[in-house]
Every structure is written in C-alpha cells, then in structure tokens.
N, C-alpha and C positions, 0 to 999 in steps of 0.2 A: 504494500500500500504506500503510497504517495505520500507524505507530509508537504501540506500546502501551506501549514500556518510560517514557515520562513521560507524566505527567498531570498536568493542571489543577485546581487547584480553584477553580471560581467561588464566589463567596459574596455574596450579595445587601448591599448598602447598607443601615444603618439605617434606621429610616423615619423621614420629620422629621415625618409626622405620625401618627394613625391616626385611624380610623371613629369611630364612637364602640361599636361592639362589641367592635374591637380595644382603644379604649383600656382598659373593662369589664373584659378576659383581661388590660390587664398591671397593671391595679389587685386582679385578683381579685374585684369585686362587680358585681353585675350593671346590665344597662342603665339602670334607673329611677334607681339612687343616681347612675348617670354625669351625668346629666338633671341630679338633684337637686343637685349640685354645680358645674353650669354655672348653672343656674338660681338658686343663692345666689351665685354671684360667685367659690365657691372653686378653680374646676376656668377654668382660659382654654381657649376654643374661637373657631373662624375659621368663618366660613361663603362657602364656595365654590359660588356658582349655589345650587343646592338642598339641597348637600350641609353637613353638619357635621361640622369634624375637630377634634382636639384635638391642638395638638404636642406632642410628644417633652418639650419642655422645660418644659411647662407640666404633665404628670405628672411630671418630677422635681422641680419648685418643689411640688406636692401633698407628695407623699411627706417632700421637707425639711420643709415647716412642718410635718405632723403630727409627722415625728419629734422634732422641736426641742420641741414640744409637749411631746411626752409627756417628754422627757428633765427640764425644769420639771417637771414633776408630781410 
C-alpha cells in the first residue's frame, strides 16, 4: 500500500550549462545574437563533439558586464 500522507519533492539540478536555444530563453534574445556574441568573444561557449553549450557562469559574467556597463553610463 501507498503512503500518501508524505511526499517528495524532486526538483531538478541547475544546469551548468545550456544549448544555445536555452541559453537564447535565459538571455531573452534570440538564437542569431547568441551566435553573434560567441562569435565577438562576448558570450564563452564549450564545444562538446558536435554540440555547443554555453555555461551557467558564463551568462552570468554577460549579464554583470552589461550591467556594470550600463551603471557607468
């Protein structure tokens, strides 16, 4: 028999890295600018076999320099 009166919550691991579609959703623009920021040096990416990912940490190092950026302006 079941015991229903406790439950579990799983909850999934951060991801250390993502796609580059994911990364795209957690920057909010789309796949070409993700490209075009790998491809100027701004965005750091890994490439595994065929695949390209982008860490975790390398969108939050994005994100601080633009906003440090903008906080200058």
């Amino acid at each position: 028999m079941m015991d229903t009166t406790t439950s579990k919550s799983i909850q999934a691991a951060p991801s250390a890295c993502f796609n580059i579609d994911e990364a795209a959703q957690q920057l909010r623009i789309g796949r070409t600018k993700v490209y075009d920021l790998i491809k100027d040096g701004r965005l750091a990416s890994i490439k595994i076999g065929r695949r390209r990912v982008v860490p975790a940490a390398a969108i939050h190092a994005l994100v601080e320099r633009l906003y440090g950026a903008a906080l200058v302006a």
